[in-house]
Each structure stands twice: as structure tokens, then as C-alpha cells.
DSSP file (Angstrom, degrees, kcal/mol; ACC not computed):
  #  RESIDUE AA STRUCTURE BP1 BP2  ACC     N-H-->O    O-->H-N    N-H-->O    O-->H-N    TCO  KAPPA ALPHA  PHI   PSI    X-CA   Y-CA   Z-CA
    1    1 A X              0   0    0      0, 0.0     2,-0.6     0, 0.0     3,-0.0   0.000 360.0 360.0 360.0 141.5  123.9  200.3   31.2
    2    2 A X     >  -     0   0    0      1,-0.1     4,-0.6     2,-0.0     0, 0.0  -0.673 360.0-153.5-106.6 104.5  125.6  202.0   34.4
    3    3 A X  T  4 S+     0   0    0     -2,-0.6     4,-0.2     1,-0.2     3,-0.1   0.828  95.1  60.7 -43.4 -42.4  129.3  202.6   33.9
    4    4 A X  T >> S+     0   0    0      2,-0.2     4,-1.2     1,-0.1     3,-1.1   0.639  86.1  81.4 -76.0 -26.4  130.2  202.4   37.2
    5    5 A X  T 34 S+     0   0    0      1,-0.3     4,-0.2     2,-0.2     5,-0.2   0.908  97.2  49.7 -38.6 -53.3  128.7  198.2   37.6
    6    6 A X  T >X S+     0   0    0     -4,-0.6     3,-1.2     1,-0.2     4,-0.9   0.774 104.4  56.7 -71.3 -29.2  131.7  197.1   36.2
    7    7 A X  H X> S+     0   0    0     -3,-1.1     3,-1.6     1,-0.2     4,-0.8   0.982 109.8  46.3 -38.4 -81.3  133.9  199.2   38.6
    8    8 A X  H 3< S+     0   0    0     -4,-1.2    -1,-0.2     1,-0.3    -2,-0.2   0.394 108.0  50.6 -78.6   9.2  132.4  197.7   41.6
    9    9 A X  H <4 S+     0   0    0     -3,-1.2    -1,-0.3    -4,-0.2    -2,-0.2   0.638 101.0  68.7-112.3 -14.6  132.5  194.1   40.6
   10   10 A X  H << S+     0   0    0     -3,-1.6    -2,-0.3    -4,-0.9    -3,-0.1   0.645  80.1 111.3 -27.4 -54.4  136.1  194.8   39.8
   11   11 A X     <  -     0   0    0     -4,-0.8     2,-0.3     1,-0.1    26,-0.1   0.505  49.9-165.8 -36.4-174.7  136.6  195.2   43.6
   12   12 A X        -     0   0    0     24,-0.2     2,-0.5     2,-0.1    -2,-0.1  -0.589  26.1-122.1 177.2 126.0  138.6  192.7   45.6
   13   13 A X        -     0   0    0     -2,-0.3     2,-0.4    24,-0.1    24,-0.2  -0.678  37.1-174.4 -63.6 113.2  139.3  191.7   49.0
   14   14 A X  E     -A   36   0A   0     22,-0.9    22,-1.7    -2,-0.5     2,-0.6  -1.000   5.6-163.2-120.2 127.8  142.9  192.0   49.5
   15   15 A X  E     +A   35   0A   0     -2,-0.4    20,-0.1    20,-0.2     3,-0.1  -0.990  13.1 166.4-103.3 132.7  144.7  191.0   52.6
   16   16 A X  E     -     0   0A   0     18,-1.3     2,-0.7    -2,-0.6    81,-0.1   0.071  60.2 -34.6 -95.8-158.1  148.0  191.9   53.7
   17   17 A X  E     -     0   0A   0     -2,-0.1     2,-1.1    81,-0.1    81,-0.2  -0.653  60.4-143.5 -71.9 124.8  149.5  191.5   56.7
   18   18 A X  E     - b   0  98A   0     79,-2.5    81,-1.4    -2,-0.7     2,-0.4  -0.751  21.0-175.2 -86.4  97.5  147.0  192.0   59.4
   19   19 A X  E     -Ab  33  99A   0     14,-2.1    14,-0.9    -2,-1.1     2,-0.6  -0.791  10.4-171.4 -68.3  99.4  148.5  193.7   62.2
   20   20 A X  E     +Ab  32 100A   0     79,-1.5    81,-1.0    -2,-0.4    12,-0.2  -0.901  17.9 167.9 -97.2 141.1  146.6  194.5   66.0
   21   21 A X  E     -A   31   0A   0     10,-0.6    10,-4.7    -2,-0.6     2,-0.3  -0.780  27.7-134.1-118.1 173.9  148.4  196.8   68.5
   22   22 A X  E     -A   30   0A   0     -2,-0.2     2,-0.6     8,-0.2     8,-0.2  -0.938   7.3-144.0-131.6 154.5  147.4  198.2   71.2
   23   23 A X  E     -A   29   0A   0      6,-1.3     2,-1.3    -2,-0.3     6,-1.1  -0.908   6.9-154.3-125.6 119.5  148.0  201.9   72.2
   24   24 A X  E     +A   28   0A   0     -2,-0.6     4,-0.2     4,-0.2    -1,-0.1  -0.118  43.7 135.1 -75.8  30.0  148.5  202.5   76.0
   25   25 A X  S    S-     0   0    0     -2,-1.3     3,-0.1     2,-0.6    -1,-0.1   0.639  85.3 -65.3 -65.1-117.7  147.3  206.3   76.3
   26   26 A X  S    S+     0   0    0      1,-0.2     2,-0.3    -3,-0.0    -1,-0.2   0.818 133.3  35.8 -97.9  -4.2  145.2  207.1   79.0
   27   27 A X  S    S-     0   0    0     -4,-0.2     2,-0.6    53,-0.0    -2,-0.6  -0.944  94.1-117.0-139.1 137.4  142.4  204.9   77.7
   28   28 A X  E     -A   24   0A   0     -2,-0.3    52,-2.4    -4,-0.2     2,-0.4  -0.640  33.5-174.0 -82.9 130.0  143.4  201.4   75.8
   29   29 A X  E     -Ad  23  80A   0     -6,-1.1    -6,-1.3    -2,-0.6    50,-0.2  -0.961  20.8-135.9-130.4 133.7  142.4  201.0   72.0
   30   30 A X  E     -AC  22  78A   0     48,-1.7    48,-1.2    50,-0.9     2,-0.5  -0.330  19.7-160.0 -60.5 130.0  142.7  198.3   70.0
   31   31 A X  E     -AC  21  77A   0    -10,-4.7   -10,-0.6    46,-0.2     2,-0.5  -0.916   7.6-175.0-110.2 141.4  144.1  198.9   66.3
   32   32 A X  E     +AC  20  76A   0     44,-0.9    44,-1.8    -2,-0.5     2,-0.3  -0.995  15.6 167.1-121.8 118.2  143.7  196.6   63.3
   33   33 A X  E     +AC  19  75A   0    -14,-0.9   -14,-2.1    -2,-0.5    42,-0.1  -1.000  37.5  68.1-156.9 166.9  145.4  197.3   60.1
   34   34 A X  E     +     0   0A   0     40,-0.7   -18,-1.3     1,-0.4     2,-0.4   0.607  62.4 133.0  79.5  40.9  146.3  195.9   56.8
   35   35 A X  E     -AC  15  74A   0     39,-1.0    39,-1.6    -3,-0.2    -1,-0.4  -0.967  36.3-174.0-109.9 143.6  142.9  195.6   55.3
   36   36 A X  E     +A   14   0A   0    -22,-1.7   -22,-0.9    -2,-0.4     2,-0.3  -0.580  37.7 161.5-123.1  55.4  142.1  196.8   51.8
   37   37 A X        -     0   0    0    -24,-0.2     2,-0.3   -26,-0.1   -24,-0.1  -0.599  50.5-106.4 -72.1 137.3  138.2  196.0   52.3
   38   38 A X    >>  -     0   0    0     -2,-0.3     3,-1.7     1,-0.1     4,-1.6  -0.641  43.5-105.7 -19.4 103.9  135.7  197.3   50.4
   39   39 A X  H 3> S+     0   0    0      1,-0.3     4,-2.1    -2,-0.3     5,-0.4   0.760 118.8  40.3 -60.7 -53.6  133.7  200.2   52.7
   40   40 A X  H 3> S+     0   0    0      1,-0.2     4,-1.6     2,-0.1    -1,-0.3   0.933 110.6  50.9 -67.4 -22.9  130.7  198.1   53.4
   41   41 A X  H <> S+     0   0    0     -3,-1.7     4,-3.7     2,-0.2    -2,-0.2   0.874 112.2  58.5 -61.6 -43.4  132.6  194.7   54.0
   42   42 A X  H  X S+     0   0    0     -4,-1.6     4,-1.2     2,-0.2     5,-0.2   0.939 112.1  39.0 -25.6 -73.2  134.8  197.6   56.6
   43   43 A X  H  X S+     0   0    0     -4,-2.1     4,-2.8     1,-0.3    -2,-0.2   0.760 114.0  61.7 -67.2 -22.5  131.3  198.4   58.5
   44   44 A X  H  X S+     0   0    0     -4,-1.6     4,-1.2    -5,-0.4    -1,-0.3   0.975 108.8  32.9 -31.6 -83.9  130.5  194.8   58.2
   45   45 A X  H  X S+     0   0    0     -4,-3.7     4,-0.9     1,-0.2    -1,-0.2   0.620 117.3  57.1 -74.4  -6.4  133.0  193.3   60.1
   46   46 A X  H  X S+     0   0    0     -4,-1.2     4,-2.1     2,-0.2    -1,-0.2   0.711 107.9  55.4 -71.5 -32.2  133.2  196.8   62.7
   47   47 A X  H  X S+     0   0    0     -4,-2.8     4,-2.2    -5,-0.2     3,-0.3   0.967 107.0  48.1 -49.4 -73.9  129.4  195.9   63.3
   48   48 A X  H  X S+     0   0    0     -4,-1.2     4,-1.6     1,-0.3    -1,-0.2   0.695 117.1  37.8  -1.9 -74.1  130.4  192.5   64.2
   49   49 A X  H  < S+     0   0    0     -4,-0.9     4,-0.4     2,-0.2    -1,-0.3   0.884 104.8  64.8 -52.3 -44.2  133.3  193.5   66.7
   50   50 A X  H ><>S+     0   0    0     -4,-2.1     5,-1.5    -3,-0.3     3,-1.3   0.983 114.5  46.0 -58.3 -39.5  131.3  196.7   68.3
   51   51 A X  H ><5S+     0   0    0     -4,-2.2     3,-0.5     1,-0.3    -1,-0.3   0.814 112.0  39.2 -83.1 -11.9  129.2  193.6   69.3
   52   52 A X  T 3<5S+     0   0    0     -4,-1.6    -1,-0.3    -5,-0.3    -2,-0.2   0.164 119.1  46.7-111.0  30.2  131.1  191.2   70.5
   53   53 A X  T < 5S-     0   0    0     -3,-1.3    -1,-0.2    -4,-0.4    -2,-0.2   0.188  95.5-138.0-124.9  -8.8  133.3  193.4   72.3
   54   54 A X  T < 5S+     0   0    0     -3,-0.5     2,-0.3    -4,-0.5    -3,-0.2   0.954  72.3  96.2  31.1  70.6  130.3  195.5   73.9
   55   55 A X  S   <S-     0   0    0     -5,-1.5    -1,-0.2    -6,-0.1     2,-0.1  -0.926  79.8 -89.1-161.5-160.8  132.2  198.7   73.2
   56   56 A X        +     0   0    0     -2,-0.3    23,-1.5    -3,-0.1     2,-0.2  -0.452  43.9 176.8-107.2 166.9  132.4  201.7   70.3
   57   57 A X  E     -E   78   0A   0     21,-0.3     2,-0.3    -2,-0.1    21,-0.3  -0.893  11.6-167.0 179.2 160.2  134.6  201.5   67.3
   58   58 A X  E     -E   77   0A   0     19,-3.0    19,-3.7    -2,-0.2     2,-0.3  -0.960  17.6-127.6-150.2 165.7  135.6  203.2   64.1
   59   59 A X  E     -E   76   0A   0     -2,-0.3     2,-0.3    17,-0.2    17,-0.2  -0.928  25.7-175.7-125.0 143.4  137.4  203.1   60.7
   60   60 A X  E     -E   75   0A   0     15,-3.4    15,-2.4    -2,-0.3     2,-0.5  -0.884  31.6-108.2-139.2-168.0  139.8  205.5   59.7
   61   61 A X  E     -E   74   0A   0     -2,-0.3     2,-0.9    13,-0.2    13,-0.2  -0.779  18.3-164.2-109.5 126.2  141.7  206.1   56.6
   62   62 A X  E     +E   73   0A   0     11,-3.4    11,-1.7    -2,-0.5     3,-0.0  -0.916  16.4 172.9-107.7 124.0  145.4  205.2   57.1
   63   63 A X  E    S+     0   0A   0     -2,-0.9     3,-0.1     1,-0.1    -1,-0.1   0.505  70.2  76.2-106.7 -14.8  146.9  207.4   53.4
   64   64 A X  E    S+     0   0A   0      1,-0.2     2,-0.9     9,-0.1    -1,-0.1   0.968  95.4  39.7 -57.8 -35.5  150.5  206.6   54.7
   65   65 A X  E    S+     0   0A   0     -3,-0.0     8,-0.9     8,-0.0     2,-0.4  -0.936  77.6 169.0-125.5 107.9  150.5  203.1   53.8
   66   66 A X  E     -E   72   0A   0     -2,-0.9     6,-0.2    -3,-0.1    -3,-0.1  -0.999  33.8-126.6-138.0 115.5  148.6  203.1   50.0
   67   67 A X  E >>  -E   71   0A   0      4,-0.7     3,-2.9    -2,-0.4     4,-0.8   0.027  39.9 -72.3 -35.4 153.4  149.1  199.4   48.3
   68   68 A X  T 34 S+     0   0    0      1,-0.3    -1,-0.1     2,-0.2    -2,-0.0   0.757 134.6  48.6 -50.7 -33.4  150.5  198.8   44.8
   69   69 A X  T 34 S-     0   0    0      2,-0.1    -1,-0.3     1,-0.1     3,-0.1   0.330 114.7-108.6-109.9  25.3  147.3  200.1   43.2
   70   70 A X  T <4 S+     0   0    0     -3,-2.9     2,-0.3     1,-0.3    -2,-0.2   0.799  70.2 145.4  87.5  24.4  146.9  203.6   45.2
   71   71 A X  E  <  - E   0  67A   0     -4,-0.8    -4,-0.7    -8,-0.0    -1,-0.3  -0.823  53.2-104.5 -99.2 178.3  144.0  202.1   47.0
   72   72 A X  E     - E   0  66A   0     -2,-0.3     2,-0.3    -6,-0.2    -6,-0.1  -0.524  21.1-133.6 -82.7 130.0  143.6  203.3   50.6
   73   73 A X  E     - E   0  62A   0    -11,-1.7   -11,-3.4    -8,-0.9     2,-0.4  -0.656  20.0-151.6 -82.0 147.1  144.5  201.2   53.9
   74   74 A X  E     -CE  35  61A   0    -39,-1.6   -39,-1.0    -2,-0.3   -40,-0.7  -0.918   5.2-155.1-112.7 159.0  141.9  201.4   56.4
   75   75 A X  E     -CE  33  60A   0    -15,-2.4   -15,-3.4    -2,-0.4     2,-0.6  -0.982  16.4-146.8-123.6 138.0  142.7  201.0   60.5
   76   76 A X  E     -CE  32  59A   0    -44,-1.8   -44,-0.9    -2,-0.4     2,-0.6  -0.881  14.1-147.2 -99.2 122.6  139.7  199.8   62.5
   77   77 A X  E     -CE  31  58A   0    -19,-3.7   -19,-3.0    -2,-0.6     2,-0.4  -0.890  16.2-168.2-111.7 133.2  139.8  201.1   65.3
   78   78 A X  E     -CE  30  57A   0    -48,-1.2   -48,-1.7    -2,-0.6   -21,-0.3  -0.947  21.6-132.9-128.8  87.0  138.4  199.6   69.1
   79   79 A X  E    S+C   29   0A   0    -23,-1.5   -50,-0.3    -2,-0.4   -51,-0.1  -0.397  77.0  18.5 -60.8 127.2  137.8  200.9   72.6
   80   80 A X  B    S-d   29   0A   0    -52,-2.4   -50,-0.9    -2,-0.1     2,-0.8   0.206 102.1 -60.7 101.9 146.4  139.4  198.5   75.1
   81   81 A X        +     0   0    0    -52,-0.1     2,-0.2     1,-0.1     3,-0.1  -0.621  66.8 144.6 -34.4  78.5  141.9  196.0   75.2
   82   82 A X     >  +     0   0    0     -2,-0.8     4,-1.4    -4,-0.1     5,-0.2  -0.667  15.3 132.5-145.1  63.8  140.6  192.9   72.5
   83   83 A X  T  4 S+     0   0    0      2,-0.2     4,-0.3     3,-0.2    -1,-0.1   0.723  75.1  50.6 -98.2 -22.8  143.4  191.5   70.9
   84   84 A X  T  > S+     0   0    0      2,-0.2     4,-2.0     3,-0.1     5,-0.1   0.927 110.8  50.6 -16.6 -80.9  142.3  187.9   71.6
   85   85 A X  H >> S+     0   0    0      1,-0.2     4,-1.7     2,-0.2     3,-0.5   0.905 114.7  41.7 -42.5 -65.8  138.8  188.6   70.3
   86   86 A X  H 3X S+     0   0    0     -4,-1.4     4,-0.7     1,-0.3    -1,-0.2   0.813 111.3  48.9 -90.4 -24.8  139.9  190.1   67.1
   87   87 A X  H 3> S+     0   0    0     -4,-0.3     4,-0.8    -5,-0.2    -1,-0.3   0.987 112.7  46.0 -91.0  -8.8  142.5  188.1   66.1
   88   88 A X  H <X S+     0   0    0     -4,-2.0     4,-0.7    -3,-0.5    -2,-0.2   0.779 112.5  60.6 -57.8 -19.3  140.3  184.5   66.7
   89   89 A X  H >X S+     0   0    0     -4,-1.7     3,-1.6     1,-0.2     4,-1.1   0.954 111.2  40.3 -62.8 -77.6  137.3  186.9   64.6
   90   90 A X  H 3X>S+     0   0    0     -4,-0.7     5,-3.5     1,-0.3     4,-0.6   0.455 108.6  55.5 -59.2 -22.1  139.9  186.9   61.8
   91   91 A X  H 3<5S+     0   0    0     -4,-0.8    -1,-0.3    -5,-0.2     3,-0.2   0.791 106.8  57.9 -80.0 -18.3  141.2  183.3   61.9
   92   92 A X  H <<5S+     0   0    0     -3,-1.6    -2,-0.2    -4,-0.7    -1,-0.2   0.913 106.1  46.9 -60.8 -56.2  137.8  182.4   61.5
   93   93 A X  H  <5S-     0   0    0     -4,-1.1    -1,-0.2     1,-0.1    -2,-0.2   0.663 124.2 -95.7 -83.0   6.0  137.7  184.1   58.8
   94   94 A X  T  <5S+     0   0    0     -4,-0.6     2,-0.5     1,-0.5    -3,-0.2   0.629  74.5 133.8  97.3  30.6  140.9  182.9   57.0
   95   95 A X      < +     0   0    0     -5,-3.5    -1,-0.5     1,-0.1     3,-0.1  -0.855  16.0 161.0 -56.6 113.1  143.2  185.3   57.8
   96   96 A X        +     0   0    0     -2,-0.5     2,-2.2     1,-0.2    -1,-0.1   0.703  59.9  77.1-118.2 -60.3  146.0  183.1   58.7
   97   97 A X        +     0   0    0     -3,-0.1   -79,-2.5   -82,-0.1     2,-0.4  -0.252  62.5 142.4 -47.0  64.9  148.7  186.1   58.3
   98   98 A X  E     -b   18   0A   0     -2,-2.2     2,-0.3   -81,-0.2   -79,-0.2  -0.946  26.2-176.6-165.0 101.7  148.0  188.0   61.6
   99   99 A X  E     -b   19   0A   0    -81,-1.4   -79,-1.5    -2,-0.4     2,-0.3  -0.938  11.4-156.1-123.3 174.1  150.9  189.6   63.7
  100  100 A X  E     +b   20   0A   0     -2,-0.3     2,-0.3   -81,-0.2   -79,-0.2  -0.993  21.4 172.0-153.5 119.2  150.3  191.4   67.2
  101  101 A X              0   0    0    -81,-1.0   -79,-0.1    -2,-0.3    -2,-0.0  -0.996 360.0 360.0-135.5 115.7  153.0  194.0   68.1
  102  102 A X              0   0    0     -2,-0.3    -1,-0.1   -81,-0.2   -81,-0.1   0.141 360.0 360.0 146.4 360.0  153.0  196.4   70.9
């Protein structure tokens, strides 16, 4: 028996408040944050975007904002302006709690 099994069924989808901004440098990217996903469920739903945004993306580790049990927020991050797309992706998926600031 693997020690670690029980660890990873242990796991949980937590949503918080889902936040997108958008940051106006010289090039626009979309931000998403308030996910506490699992790492593959992450690339999952970045796969998912990169395509239906036709553009690049990434996840990074936001350690400022660490949840009641020390786990890690991640921010997904988005080339281009898609604050539409991603927040109808997320309503789809029962994210009702979804604000969009900047």
C-alpha cells in the first residue's frame, strides 16, 4: 500500500472568489485568481483557454495569498484581453462567484 494514495484523494477543489483583471503594460494579459486547483485540473482548464483564446498562457504560484490550510493560490495567466471568454468558461462551470476589477 502507497502512503501517498490517501494524500491525493484527500485533495479538493476549493473555490474562492474568482477574480480576472487585466494588466495594461505594453502588451494586455489577462489574470485569473482565486483557484486552489489541484496541478493537473490547473493545466486542464489552461489547455482549454490557450485554445479557445488562440493565444499562450501560464500558471504561476501566487505565495502572498496562502488559504486557511497553507495551500498555495495559483494565478493563470493569459496573453490578450479575454475577460468575456473566461469568465462565461467559469460560469459554465459553476463558478457563480466571479468578480472583474481593473
Amino acid at each position: 500500500m502507497n502512503p501517498y494514495e490517501n494524500e491525493e484523494e484527500n485533495k479538493q477543489t476549493i473555490v474562492r472568489k474568482v477574480e480576472i483583471w487585466l494588466d495594461n503594460g505594453k502588451k494586455k494579459q489577462t489574470f485569473i485568481s482565486g483557484l486552489v486547483y489541484p496541478m493537473e485540473e490547473l493545466k486542464e482548464h489552461l489547455k482549454f483557454l490557450k485554445k479557445k483564446v488562440a493565444g499562450n498562457g501560464s500558471i504561476k504560484e501566487n505565495e502572498e495569498n496562502k488559504n486557511e490550510n497553507n495551500e498555495i493560490e495559483y494565478i493563470i495567466q493569459l496573453q490578450g484581453s479575454h475577460v468575456e471568454i473566461v469568465q462565461e468558461y467559469f460560469k459554465s462551470k459553476g463558478i457563480t462567484d466571479i468578480s472583474i476589477r481593473g
